[in-house]
C-alpha positions in Angstrom: 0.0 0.0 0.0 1.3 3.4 -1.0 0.9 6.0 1.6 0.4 9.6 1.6 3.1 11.5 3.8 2.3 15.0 5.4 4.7 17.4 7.0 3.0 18.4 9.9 5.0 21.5 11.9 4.8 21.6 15.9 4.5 24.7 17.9 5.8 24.0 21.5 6.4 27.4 23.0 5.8 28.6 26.7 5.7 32.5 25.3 2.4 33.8 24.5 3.7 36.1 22.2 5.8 33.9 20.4 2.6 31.5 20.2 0.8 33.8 18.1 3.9 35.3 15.9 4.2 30.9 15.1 0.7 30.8 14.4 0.5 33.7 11.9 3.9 32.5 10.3 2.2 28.7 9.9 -1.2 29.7 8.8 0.3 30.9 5.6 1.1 27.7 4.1 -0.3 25.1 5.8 -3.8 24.0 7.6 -2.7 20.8 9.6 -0.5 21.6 12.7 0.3 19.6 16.1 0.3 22.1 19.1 2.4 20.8 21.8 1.1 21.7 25.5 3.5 20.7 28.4 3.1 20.9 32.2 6.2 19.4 34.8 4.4 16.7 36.0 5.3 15.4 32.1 8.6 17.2 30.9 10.9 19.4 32.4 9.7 22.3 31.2 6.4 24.3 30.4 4.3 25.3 27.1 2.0 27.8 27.6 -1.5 27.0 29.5 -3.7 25.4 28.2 -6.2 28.2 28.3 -4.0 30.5 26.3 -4.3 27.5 23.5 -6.3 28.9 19.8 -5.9 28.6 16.4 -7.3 30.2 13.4 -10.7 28.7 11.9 -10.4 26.2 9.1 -7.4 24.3 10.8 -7.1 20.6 11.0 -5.6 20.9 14.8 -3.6 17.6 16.8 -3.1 18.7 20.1 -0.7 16.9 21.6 -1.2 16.8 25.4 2.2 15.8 27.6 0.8 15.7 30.9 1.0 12.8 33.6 -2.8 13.5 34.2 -4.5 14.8 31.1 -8.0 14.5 32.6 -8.1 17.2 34.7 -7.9 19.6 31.8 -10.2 17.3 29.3 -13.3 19.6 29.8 -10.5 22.7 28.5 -9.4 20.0 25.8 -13.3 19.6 24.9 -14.5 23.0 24.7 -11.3 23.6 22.2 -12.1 20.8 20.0 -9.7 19.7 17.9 -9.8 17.3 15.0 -6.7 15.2 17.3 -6.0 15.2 20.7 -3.1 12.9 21.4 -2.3 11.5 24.8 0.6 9.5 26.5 0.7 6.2 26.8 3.2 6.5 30.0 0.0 9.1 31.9 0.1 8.3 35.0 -3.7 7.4 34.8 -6.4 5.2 32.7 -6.8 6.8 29.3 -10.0 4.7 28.5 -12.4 7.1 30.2 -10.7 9.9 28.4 -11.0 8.5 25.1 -14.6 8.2 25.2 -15.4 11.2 26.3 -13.4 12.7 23.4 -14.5 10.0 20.9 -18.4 10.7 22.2 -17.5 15.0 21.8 -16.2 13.9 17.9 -12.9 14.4 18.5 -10.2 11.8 17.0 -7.8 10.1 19.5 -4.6 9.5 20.0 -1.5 7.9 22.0 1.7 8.8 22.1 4.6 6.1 23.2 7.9 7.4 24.6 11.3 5.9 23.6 11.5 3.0 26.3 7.6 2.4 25.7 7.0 -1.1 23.9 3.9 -0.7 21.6 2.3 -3.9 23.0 2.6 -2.6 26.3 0.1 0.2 24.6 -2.1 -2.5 22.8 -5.1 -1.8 24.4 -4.5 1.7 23.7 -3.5 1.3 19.9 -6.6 -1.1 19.4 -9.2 1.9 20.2 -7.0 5.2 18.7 -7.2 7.0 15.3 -3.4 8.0 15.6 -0.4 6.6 17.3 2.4 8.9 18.0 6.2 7.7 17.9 8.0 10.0 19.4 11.9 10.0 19.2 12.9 12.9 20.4 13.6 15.6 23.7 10.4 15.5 25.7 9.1 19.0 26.1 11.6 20.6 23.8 12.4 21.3 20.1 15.5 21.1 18.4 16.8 17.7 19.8 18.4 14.7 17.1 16.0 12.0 16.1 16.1 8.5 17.2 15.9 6.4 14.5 15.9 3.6 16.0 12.0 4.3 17.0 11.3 3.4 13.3 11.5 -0.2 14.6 7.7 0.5 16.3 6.2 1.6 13.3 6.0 -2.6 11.8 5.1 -3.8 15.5 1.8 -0.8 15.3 1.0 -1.7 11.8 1.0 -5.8 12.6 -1.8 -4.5 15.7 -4.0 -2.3 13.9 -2.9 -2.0 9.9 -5.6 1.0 9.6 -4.4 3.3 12.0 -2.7 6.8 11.2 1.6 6.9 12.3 2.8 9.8 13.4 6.5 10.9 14.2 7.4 13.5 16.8 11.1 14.6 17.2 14.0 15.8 15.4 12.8 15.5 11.6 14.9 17.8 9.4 15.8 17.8 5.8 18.3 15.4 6.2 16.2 12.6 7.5 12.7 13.3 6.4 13.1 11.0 3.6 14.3 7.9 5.4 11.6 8.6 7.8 8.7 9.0 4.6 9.9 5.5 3.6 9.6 4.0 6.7 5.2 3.2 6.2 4.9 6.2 8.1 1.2 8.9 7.7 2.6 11.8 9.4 6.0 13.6 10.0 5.9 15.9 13.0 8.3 18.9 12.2 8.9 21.7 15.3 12.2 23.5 15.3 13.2 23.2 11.3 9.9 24.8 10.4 9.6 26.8 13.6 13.2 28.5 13.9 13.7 28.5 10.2 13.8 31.9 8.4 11.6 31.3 5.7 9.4 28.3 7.5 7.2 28.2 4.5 10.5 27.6 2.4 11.7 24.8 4.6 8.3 23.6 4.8 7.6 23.2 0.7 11.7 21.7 1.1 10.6 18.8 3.3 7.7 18.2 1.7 9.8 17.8 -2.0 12.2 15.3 -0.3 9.7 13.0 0.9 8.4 13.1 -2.9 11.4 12.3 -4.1 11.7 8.3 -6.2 14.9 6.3 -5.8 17.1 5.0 -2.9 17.0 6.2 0.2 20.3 6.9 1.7 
């Protein structure tokens, strides 16, 4: 089966400010985004709150949610509806519960598994989500080097559910984005190359060429 690849850029950013200036940069080339949103009981370090969280009308919106207990801020979550929200595996509660309240609100799920995370230690998760999540990168941050070593999951996910969307979250750049296309992968999570770039709608139409591209991967 051929699959269709999409860049996806990630905002992760604890500056209000800088939320917005990332938002008006994005929204001029692209309608599907991941918003990262980070509290310490997850990662080391902060994103904005959650109630600061908007985007502009029209976007397809996968809200990635790295918190140890998402459920106390599903009823925010809900009343922001997006098309994605994307929760951890490693949460320090059930996700179940969660999952049908945003399946029942329309709202697409998601789980995310962490480097050391086995997928079929997530099966019960994977059987009941829209999207699972690899994520090989720095936890709460942008800019870190990929592991490519998580492309191992991506057979072990397919083998459980063969339907369900892959995505990849950390340290995608030009000169891996092609490797990772190839790899039976839906969606390519891209923060900091987009983000930090000068001309992010440059990069972006860059990445999006390379994962086009026919021939051997390298």
């Amino acid at each position: 089966m051929i699959r269709t690849v999409s860049i996806v850029p990630a905002i992760l950013t604890d500056n209000k400010k800088q939320y917005r200036s990332l938002i008006e940069r994005i929204n001029a080339f692209t309608r599907r985004v991941q918003i990262d949103i980070a509290d310490t009981t997850f990662t080391p370090n902060n994103s904005i709150d959650i109630t600061n969280v908007w985007w502009p009308k029209g976007w397809q919106t996968d809200l990635h949610v790295m918190m140890a207990n998402p459920s106390f801020q599903l009823d925010t979550i809900l009343k922001l509806s997006p098309s994605l929200c994307i929760l951890h595996a490693e949460a320090n509660e059930d996700l179940m519960p969660s999952f049908e309240r945003l399946k029942e609100a329309g709202i697409k799920t998601g789980v995310a598994l962490l480097p050391g995370t086995f997928p079929g230690n997530a099966k019960r998760y994977i059987d009941v989500v829209d999207h699972v999540l690899v994520f090989a990168g720095k936890l709460g941050g942008q800019g870190g080097q990929a592991d490519m070593m998580q492309t191992e999951k991506i057979p072990l996910i397919r083998s459980m559910k063969p339907e369900v969307e892959i995505g990849w979250d950390g340290g995608a750049n030009i000169t891996n984005v092609r490797a990772l296309a190839h790899a039976d992968l839906d969606v390519i999570n891209v923060g900091s190359a987009i983000c930090n770039a000068e001309n992010p709608a440059a990069i972006f139409q860059q990445l999006v060429a390379e994962i086009d591209k026919n021939g051997v991967v390298l």
